[in-house]
PDB file with SEQRES, HELIX, SHEET and CRYST1 records, atoms N, CA, C and O in Angstrom:
SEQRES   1 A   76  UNK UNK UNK UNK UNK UNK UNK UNK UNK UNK UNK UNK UNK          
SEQRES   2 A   76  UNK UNK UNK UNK UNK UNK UNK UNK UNK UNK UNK UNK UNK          
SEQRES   3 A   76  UNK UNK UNK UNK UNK UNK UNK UNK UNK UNK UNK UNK UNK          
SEQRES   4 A   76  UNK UNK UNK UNK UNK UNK UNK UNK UNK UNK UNK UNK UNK          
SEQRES   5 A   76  UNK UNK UNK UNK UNK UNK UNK UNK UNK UNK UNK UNK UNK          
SEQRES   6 A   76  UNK UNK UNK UNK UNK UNK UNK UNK UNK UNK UNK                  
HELIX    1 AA1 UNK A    3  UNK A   17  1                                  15    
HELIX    2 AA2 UNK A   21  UNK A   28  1                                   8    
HELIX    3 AA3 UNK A   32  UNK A   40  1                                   9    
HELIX    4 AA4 UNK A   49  UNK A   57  1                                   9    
CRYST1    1.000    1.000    1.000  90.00  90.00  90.00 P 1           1          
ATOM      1  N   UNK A   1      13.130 -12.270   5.473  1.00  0.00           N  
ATOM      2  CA  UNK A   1      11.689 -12.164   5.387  1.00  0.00           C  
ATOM      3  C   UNK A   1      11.331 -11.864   3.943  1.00  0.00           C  
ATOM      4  O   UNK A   1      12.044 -11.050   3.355  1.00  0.00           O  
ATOM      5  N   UNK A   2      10.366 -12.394   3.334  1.00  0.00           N  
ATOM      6  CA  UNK A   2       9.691 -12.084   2.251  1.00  0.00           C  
ATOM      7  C   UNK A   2       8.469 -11.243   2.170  1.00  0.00           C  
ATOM      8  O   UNK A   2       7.902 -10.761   3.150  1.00  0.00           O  
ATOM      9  N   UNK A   3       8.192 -11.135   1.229  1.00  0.00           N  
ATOM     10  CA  UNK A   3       7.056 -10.122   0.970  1.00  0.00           C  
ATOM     11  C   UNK A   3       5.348 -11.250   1.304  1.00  0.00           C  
ATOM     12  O   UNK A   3       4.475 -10.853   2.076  1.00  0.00           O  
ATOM     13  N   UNK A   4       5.276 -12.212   0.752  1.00  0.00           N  
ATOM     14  CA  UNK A   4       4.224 -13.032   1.473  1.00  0.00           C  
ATOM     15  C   UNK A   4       4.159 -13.662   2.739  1.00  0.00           C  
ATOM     16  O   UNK A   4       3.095 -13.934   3.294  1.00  0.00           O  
ATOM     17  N   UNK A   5       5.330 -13.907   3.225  1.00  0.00           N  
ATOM     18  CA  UNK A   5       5.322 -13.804   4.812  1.00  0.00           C  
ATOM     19  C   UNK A   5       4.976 -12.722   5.825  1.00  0.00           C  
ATOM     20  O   UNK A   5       4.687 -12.887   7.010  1.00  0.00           O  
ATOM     21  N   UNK A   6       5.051 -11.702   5.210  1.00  0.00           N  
ATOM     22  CA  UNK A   6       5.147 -10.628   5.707  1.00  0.00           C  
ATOM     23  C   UNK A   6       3.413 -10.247   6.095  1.00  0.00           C  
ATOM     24  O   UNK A   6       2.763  -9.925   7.090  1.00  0.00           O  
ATOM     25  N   UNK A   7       3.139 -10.551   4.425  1.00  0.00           N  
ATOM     26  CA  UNK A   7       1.565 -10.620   4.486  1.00  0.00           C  
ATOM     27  C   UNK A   7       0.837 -11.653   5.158  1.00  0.00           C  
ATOM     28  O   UNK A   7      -0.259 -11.282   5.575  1.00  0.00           O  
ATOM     29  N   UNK A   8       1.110 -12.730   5.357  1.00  0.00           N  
ATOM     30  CA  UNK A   8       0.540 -13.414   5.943  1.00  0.00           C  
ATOM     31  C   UNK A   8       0.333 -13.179   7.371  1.00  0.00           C  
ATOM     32  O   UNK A   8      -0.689 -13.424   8.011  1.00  0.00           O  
ATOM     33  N   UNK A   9       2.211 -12.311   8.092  1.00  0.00           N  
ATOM     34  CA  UNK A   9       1.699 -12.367   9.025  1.00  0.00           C  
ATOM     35  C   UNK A   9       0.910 -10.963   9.753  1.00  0.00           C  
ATOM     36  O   UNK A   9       0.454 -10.906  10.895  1.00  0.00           O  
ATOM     37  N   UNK A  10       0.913  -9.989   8.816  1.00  0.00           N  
ATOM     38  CA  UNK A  10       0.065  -8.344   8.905  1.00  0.00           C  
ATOM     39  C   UNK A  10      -1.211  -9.214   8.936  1.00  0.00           C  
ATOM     40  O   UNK A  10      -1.972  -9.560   9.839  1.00  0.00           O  
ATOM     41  N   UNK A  11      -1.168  -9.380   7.941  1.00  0.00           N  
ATOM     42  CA  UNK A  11      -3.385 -10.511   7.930  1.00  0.00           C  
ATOM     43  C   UNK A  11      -3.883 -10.988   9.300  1.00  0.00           C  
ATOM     44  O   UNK A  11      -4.970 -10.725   9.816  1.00  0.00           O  
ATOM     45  N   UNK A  12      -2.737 -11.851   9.869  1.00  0.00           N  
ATOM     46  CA  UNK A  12      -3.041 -12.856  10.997  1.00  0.00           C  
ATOM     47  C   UNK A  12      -3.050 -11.815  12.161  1.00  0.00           C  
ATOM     48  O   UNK A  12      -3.764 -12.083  13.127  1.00  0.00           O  
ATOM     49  N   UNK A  13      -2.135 -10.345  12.172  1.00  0.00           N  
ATOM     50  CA  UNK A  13      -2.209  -9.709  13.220  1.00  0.00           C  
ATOM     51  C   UNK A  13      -3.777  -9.184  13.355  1.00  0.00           C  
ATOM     52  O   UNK A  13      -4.579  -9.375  14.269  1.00  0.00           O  
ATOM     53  N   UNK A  14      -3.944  -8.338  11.921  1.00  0.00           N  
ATOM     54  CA  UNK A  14      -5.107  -7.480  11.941  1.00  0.00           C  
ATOM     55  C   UNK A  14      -6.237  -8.654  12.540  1.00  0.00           C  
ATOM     56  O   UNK A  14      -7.003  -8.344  13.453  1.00  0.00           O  
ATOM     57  N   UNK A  15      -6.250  -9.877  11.991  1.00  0.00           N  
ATOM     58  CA  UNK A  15      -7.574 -10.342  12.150  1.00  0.00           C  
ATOM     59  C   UNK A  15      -7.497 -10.872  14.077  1.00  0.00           C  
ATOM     60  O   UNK A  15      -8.479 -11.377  14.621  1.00  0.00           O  
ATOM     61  N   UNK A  16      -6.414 -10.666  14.685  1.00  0.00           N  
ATOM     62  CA  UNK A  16      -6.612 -11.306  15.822  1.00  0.00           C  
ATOM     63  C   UNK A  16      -6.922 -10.193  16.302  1.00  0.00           C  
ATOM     64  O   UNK A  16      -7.991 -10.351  16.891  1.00  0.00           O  
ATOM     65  N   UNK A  17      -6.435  -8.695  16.414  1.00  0.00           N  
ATOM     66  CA  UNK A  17      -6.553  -7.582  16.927  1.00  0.00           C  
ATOM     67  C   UNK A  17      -7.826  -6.688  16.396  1.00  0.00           C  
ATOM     68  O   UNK A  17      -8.238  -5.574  16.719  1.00  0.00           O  
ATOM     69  N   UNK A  18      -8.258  -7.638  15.464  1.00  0.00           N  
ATOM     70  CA  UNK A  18      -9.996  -6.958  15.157  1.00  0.00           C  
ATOM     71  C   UNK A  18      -9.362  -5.575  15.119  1.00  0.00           C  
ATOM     72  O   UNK A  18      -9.536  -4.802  16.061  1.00  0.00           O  
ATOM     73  N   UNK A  19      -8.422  -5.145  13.758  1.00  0.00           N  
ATOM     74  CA  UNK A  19      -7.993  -3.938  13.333  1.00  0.00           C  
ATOM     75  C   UNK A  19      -7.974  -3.832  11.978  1.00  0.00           C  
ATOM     76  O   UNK A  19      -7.350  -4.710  11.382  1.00  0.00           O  
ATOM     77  N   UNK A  20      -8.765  -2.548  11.022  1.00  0.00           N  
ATOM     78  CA  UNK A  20      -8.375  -2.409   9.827  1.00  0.00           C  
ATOM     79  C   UNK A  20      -7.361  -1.960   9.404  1.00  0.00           C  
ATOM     80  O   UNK A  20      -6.221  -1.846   9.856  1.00  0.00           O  
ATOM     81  N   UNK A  21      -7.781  -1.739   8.611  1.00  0.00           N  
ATOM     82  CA  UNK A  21      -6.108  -1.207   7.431  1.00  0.00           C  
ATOM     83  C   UNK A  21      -5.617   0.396   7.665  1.00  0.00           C  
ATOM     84  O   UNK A  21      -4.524   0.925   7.865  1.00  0.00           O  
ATOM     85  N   UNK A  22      -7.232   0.966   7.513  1.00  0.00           N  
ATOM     86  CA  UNK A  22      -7.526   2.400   7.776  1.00  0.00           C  
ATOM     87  C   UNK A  22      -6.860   2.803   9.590  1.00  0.00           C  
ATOM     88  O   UNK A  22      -6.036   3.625   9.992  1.00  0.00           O  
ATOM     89  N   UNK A  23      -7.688   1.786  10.273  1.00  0.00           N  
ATOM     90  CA  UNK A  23      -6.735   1.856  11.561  1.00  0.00           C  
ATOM     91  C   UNK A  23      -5.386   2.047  11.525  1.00  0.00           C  
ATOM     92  O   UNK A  23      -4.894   3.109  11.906  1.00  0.00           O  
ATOM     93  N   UNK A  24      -4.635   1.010  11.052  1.00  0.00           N  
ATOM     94  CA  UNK A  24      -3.161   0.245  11.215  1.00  0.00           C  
ATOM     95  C   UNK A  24      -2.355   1.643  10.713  1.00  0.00           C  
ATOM     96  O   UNK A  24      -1.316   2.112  11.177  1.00  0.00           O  
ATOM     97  N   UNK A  25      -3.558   2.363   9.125  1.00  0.00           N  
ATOM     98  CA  UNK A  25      -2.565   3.029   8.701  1.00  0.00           C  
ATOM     99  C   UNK A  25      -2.191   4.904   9.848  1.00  0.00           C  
ATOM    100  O   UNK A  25      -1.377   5.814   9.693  1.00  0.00           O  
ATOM    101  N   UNK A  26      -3.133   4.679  10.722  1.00  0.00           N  
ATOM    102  CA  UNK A  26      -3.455   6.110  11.084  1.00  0.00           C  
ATOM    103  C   UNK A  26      -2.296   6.058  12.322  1.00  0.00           C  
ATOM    104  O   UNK A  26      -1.784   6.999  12.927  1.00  0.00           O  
ATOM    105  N   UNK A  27      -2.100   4.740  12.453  1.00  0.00           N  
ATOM    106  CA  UNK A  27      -1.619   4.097  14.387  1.00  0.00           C  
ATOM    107  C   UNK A  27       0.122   4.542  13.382  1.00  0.00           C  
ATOM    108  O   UNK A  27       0.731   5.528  13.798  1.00  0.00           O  
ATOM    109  N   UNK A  28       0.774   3.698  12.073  1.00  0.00           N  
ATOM    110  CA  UNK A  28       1.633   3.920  11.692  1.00  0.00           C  
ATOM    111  C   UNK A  28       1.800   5.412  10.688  1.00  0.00           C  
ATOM    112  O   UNK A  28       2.880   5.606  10.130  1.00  0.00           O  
ATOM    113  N   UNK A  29       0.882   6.217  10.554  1.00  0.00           N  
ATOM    114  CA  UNK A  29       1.348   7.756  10.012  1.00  0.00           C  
ATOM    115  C   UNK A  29       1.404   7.450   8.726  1.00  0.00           C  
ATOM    116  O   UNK A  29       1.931   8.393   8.136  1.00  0.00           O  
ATOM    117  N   UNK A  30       1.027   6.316   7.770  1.00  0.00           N  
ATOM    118  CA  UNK A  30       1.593   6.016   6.388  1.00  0.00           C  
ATOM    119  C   UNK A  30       0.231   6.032   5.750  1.00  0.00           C  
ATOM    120  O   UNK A  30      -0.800   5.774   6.370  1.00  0.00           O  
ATOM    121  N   UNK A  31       0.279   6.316   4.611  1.00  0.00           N  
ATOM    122  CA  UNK A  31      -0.764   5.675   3.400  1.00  0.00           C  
ATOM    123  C   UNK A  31      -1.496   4.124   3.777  1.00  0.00           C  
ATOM    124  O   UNK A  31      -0.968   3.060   4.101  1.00  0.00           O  
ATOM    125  N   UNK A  32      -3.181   4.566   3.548  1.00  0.00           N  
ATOM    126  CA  UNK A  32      -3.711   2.899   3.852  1.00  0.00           C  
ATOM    127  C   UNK A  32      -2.988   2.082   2.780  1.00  0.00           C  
ATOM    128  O   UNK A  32      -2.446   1.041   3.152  1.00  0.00           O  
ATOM    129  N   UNK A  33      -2.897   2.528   1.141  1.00  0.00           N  
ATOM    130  CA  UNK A  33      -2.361   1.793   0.217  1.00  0.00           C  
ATOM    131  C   UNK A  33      -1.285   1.029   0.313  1.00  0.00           C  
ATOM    132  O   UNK A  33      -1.114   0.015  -0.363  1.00  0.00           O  
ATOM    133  N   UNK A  34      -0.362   1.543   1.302  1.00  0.00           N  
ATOM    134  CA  UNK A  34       0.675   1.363   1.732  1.00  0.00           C  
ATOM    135  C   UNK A  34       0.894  -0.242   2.407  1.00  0.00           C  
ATOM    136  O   UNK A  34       1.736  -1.137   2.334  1.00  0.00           O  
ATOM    137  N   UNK A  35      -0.631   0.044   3.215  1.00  0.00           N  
ATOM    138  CA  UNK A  35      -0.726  -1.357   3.990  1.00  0.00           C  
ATOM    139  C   UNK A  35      -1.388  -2.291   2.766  1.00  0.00           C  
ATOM    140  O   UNK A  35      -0.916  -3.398   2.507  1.00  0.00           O  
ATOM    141  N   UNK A  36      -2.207  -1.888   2.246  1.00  0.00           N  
ATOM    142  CA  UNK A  36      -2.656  -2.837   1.291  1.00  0.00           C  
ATOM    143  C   UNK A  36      -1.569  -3.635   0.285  1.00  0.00           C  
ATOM    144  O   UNK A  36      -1.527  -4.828  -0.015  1.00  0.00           O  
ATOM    145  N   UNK A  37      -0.890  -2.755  -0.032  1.00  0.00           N  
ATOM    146  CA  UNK A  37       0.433  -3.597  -0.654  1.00  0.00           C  
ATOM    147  C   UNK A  37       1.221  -4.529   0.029  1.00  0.00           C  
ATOM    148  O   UNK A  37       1.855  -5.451  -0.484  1.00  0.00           O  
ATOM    149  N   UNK A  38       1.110  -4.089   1.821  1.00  0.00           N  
ATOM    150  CA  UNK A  38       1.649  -5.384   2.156  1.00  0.00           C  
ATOM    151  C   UNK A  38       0.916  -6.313   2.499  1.00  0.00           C  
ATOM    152  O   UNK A  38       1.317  -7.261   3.174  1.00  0.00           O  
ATOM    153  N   UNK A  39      -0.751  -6.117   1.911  1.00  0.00           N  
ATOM    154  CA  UNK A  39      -1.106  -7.062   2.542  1.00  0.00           C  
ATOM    155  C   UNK A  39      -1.366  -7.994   1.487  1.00  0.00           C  
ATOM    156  O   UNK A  39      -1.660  -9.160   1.750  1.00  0.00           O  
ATOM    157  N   UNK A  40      -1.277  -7.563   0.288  1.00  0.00           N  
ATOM    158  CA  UNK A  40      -1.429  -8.133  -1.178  1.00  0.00           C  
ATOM    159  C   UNK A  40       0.141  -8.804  -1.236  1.00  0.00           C  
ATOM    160  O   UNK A  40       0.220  -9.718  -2.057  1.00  0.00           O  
ATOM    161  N   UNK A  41       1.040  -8.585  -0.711  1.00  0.00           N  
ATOM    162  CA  UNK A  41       2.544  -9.247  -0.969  1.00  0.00           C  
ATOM    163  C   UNK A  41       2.980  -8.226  -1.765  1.00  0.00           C  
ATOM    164  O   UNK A  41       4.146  -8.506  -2.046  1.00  0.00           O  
ATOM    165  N   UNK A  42       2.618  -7.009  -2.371  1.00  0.00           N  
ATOM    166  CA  UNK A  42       2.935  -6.507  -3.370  1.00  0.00           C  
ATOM    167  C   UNK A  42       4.373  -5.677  -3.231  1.00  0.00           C  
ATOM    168  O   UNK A  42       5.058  -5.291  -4.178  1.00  0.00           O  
ATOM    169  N   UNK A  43       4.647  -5.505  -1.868  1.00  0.00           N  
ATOM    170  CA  UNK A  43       5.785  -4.943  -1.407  1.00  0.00           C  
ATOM    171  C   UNK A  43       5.801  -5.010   0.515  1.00  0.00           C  
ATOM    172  O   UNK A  43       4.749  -4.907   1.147  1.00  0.00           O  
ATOM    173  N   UNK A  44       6.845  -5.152   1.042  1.00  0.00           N  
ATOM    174  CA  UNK A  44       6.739  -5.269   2.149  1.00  0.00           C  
ATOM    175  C   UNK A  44       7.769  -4.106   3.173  1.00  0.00           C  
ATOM    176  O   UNK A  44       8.678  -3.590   2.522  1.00  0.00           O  
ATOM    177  N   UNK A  45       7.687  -3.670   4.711  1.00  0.00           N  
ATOM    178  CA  UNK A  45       8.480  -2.140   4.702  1.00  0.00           C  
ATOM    179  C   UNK A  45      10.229  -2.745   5.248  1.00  0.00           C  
ATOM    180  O   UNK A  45      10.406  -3.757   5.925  1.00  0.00           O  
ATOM    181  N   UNK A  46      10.996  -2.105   4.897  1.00  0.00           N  
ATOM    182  CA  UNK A  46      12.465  -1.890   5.369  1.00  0.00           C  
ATOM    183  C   UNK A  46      12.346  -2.679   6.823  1.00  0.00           C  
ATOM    184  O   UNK A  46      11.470  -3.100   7.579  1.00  0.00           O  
ATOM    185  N   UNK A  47      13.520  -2.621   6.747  1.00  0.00           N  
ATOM    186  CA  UNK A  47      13.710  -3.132   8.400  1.00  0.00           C  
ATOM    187  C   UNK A  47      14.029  -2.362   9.327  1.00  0.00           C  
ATOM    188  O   UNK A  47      14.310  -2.915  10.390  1.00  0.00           O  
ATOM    189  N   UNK A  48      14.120  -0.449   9.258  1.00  0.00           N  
ATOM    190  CA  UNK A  48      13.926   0.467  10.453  1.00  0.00           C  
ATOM    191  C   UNK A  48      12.498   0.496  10.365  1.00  0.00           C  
ATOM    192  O   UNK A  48      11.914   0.542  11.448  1.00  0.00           O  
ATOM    193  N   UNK A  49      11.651   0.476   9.108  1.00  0.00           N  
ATOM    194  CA  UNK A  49      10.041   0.408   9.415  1.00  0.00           C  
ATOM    195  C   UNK A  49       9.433  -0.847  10.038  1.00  0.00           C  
ATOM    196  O   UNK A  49       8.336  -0.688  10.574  1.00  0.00           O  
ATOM    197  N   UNK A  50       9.941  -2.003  10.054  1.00  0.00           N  
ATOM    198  CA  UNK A  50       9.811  -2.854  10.702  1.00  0.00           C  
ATOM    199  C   UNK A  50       9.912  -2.681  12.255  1.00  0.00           C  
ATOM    200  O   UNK A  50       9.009  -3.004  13.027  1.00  0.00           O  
ATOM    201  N   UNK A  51      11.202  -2.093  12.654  1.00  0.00           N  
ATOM    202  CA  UNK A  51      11.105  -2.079  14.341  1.00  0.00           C  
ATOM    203  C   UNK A  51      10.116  -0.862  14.270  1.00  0.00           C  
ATOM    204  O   UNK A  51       9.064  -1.237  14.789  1.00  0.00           O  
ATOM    205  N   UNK A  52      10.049  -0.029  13.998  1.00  0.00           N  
ATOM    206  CA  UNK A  52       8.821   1.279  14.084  1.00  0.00           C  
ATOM    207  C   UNK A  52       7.762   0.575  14.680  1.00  0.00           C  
ATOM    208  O   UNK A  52       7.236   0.728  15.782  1.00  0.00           O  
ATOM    209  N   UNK A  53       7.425  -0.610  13.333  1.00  0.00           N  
ATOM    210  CA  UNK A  53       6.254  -1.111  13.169  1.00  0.00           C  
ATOM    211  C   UNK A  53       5.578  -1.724  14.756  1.00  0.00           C  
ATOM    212  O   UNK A  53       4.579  -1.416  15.406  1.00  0.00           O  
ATOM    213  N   UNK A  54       6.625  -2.671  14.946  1.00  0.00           N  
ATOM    214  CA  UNK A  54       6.859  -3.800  16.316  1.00  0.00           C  
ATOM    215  C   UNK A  54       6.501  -2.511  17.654  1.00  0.00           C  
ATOM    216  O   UNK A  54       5.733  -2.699  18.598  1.00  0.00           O  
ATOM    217  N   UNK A  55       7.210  -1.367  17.415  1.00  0.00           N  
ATOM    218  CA  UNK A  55       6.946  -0.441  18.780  1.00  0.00           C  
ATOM    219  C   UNK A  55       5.705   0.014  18.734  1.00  0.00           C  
ATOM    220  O   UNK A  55       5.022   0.164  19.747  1.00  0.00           O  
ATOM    221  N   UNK A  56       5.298   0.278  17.523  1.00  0.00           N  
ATOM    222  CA  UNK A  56       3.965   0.971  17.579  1.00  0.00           C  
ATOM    223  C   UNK A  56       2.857   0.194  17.767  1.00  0.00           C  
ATOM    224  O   UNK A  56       1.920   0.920  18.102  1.00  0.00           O  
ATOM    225  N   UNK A  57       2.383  -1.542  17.669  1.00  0.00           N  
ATOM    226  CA  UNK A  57       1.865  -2.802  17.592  1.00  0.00           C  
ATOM    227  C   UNK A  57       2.456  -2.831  19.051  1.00  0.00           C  
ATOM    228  O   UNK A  57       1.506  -2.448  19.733  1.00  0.00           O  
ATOM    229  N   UNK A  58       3.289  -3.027  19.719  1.00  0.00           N  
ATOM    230  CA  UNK A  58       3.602  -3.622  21.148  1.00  0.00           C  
ATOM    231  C   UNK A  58       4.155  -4.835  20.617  1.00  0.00           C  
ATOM    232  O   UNK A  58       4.139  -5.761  21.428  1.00  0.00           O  
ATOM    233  N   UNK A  59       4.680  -5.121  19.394  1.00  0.00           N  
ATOM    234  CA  UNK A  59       5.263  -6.674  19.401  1.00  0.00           C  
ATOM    235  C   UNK A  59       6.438  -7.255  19.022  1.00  0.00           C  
ATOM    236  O   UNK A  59       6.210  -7.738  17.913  1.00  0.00           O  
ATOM    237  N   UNK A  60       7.052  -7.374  19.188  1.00  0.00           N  
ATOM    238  CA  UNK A  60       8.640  -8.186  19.097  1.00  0.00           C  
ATOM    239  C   UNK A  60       9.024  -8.247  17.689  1.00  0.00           C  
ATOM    240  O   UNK A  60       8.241  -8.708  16.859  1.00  0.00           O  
ATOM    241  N   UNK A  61      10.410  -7.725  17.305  1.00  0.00           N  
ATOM    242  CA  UNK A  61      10.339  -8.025  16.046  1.00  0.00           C  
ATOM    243  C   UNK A  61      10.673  -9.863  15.684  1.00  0.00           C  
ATOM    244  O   UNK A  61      10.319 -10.566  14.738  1.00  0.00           O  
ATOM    245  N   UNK A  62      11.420 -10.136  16.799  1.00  0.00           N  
ATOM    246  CA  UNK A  62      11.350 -11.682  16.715  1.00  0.00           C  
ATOM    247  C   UNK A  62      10.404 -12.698  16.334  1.00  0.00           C  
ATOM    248  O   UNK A  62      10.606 -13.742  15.714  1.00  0.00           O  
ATOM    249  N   UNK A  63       8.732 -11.955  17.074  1.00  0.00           N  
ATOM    250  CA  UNK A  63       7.552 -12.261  16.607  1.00  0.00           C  
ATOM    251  C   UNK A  63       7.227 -12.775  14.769  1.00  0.00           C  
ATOM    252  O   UNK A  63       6.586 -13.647  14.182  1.00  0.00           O  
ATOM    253  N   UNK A  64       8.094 -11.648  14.429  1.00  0.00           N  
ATOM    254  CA  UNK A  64       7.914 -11.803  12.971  1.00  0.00           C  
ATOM    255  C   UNK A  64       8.651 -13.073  12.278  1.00  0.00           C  
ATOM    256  O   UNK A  64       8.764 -13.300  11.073  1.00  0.00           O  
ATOM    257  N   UNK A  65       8.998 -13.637  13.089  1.00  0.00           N  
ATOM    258  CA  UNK A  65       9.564 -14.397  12.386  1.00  0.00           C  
ATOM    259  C   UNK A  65       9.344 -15.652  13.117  1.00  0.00           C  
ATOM    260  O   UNK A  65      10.238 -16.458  12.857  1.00  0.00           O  
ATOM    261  N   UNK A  66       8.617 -16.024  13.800  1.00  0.00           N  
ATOM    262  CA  UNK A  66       7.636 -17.318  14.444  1.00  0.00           C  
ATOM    263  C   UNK A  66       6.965 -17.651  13.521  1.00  0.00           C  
ATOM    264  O   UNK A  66       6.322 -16.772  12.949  1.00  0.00           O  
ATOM    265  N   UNK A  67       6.867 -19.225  12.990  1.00  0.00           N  
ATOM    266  CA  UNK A  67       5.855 -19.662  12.013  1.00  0.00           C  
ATOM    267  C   UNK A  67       5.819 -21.227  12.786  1.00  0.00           C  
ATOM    268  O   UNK A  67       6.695 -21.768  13.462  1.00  0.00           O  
ATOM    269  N   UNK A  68       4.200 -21.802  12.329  1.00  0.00           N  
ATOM    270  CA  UNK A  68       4.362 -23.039  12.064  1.00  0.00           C  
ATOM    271  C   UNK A  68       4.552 -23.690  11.412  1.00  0.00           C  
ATOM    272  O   UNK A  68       5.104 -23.134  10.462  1.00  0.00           O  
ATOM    273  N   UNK A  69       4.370 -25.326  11.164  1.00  0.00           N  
ATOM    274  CA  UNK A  69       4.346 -25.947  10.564  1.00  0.00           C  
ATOM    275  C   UNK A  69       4.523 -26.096   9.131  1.00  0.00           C  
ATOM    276  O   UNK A  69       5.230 -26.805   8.415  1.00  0.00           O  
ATOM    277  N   UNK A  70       3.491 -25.032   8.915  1.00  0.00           N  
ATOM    278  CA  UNK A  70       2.295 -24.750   7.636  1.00  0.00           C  
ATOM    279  C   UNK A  70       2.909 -23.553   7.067  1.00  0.00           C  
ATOM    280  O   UNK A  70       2.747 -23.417   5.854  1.00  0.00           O  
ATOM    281  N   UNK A  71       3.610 -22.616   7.710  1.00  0.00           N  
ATOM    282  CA  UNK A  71       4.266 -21.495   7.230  1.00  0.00           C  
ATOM    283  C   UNK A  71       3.500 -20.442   7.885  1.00  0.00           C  
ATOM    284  O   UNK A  71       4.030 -19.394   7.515  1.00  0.00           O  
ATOM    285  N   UNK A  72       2.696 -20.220   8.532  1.00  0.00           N  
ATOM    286  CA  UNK A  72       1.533 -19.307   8.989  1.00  0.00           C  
ATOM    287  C   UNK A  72       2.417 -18.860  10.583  1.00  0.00           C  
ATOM    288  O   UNK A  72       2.802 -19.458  11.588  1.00  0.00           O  
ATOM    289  N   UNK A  73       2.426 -17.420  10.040  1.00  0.00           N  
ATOM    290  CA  UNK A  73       3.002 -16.950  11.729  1.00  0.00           C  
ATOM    291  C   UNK A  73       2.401 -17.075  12.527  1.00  0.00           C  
ATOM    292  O   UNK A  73       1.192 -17.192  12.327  1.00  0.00           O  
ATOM    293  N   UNK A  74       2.848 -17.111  13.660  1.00  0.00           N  
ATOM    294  CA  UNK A  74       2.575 -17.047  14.947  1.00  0.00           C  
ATOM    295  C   UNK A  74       2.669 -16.414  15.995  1.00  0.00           C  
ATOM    296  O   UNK A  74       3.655 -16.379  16.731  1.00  0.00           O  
ATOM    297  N   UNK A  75       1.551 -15.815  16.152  1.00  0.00           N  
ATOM    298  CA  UNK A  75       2.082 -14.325  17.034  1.00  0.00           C  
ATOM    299  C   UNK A  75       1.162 -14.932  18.713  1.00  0.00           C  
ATOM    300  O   UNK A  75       0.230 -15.609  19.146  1.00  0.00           O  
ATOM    301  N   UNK A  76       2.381 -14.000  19.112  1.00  0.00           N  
ATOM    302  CA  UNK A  76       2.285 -14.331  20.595  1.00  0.00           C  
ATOM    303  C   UNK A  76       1.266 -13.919  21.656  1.00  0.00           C  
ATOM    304  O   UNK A  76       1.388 -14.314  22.816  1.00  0.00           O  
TER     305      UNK A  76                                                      
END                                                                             
């Protein structure tokens, strides 16, 4: 996984789940900045913060790694 995949697919979650950043960051215990960096590509989290992430969201870490065509994830 990369750091703009990553973002692309945090973007595509928040905007389907009509969730901010300020949300996302309170649901995961971390800095909003935190999310903003991944949502800028600027850095993206480990892969034990990753499954954290997936338990605390309800979503598969497999999820993360569904894309189409176009490169744009695809969440389930």
């Amino acid at each position: 996984m990369n750091k703009l995949y990553f973002s692309k697919w945090l973007t595509k979650y928040l905007s389907e789940h009509k969730m901010t950043q300020q949300e996302l960051s309170a649901i995961l215990h971390i800095r909003q900045s935190q999310i903003s960096n991944w949502l800028n590509a600027k850095s993206y989290p480990g892969y034990i913060s990753i499954i954290t992430i997936c338990e605390k969201l309800g979503v598969m870490p497999t999820d993360l790694f569904s894309i189409d065509r176009k490169g744009v994830p695809q969440l389930s």
